[in-house]
Each structure stands twice: as structure tokens, then as C-alpha cells.
C-alpha positions in Angstrom: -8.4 -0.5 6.6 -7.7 -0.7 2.8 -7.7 -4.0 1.3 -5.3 -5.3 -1.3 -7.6 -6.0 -4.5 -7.1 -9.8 -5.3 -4.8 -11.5 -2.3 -7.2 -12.7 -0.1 -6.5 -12.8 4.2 -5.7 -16.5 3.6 -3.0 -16.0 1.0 -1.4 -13.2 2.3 -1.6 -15.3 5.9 -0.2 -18.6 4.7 2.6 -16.4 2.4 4.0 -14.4 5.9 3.6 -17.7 8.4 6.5 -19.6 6.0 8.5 -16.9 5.6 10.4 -15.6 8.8 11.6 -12.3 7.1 8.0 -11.2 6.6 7.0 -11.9 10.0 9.6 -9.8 10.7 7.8 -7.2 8.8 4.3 -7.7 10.2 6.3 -7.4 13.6 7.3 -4.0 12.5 3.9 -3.0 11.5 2.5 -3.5 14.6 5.5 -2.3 17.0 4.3 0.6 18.7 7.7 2.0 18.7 8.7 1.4 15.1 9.6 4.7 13.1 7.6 6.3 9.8 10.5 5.1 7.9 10.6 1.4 9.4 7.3 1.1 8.8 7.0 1.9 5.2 9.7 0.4 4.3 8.8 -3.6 6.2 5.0 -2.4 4.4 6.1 -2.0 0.5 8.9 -5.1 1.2 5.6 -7.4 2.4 3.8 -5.8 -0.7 6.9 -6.7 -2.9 6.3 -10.1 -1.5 2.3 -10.5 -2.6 3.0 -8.4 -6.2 5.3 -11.8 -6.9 8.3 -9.3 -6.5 11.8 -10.6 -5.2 13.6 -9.0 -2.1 14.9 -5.3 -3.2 12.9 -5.3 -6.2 10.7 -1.7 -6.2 7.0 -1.4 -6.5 7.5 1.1 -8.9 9.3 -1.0 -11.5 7.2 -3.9 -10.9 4.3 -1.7 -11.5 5.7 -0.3 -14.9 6.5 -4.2 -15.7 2.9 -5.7 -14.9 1.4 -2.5 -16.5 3.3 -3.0 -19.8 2.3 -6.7 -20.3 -1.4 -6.5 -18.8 -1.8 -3.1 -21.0 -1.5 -5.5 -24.0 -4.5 -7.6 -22.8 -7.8 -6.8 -24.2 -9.2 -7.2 -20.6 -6.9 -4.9 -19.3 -7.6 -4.2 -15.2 -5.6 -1.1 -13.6 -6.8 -2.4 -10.5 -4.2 -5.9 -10.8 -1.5 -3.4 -11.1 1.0 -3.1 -8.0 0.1 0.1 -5.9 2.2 3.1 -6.8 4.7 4.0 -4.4 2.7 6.6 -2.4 -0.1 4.5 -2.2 1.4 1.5 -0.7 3.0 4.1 1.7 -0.3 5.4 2.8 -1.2 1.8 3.2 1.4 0.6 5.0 0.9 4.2 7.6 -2.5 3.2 7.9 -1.8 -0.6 8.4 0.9 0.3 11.0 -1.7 2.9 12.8 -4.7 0.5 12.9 -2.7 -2.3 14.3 -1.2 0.0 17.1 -4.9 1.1 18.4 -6.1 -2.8 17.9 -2.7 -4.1 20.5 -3.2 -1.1 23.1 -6.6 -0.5 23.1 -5.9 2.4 21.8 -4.2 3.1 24.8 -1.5 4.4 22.4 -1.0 8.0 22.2 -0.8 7.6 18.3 -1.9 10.3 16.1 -3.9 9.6 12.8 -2.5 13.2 10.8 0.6 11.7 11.3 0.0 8.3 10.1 -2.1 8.4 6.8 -5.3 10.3 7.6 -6.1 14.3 7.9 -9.0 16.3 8.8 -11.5 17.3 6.9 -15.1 18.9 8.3 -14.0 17.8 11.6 -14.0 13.9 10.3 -10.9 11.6 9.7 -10.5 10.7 5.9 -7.5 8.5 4.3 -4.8 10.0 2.4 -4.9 8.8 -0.7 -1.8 9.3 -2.3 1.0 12.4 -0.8 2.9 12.3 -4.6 1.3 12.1 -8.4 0.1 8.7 -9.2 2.8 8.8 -12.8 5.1 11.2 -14.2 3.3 14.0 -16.4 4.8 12.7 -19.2 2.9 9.7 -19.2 -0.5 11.4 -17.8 -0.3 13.6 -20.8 -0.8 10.5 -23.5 -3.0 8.4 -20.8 -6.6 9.0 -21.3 -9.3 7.4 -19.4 -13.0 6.7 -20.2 -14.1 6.2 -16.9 -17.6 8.3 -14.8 -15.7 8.9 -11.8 -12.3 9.5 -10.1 -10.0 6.1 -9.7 -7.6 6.3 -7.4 -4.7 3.5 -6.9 
């Protein structure tokens, strides 16, 4: 499974055992009968939660905010941003899928296509992001010195 770059198991752990309406959300990630939609959405309101955001704020404007006051740092880390909204859905599809097959056994007539993976060469591989990472507007003035391909 994916890991969330600097909240640790413990963190994350002690953050969903004092609140009840997170639990709720872990519930929901791991209900075998919970819907696409359910899942995402108790997935990016947990990951609202651990990016410091409050209840209905939106990954996507939490990740504009962080990325305009860490992009004046001259340590800047993309990798401290929130997750773009695709990615934390993919996330949160995966999360939900993993957990399923862990509680049944898999036992659980649970697809992976349809929850965050496809097929390619005959071998499962995540899906990454199902939507552009930012608007072209902004990848047009972005530019990025980096060897290799950097996904968030």
C-alpha cells in the first residue's frame, strides 16, 4: 500500500483513536460494502485530517495554500505538499481494496481494475493519478530539474 510521506503509523493511529468521526472513516474504508464514492470521500476527509486541514476544507486548496508558503522556502520539498485530488483518490481505492482482502481473506469477490490498479503485461500496477496533477496553465510556467518522473 502507498504510504503518506511524513505521518508516521503512530501519528496517524493516535490522531483516528481520539477522534470518533475518523473512526467512522477508517470504518468505511474497510466496509466491504461501502460504495466508490463513500470510500473516497471518508479517504480524502481522513487525509484533510493529517494535512492539518479542518472538516470540509479541500485537498486541493490546502495544497495550493502549503504549496504557496513552502514554495517560498529555500528548502522547498514537493513531497510535504498535500496529495492532489486524484492521487489521494487512488489512495484512498487502494487503502479501501487492501483492507477488504486483509478482513475476508480475500474471500471478497473485490476486483483490483475497479479499485485503483489495471493491468499491464499480465501484472497489477497502481494507478497513479486518473486526472492531471495541475491545470496547464500552471504546468506551462512550472519547470522541474529533476532525472526522473515524480509523481504525487
Amino acid at each position: 500500500m502507498s504510504a503518506i510521506f511524513g505521518h508516521g503509523k503512530g501519528t496517524i493511529f493516535t490522531k483516528i483513536t481520539e477522534d470518533s468521526a475518523l473512526h467512522a472513516h477508517c470504518l468505511t474504508l474497510q466496509s466491504q460494502s461501502a460504495t466508490l464514492e463513500q470510500v473516497c470521500s471518508a479517504g480524502t476527509d481522513l487525509l484533510v485530517s493529517l494535512y492539518g486541514g479542518k472538516s470540509g476544507s479541500k485537498l486541493s486548496d490546502m495544497r495550493y495554500e502549503t504549496y504557496c508558503s513552502l514554495s517560498l522556502s529555500r528548502r522547498f520539498q514537493p513531497v510535504r505538499l498535500p496529495p492532489s485530488s486524484s492521487a489521494a483518490r487512488m489512495h484512498c481505492m487502494r487503502t479501501h481494496l487492501q483492507s477488504v482482502i486483509w478482513q475476508t481473506l480475500d474471500e471478497a469477490h473485490i476486483k483490483p481494475t475497479d479499485w485503483g490498479w489495471e493491468l499491464q503485461s499480465s501484472r497489477l500496477v497502481p494507478v497513479q493519478l486518473d486526472q492531471d496533477i495541475a491545470p496547464d496553465d500552471i504546468l506551462k510556467v512550472v519547470r522541474c530539474k529533476c532525472k526522473g518522473m515524480y509523481v504525487m
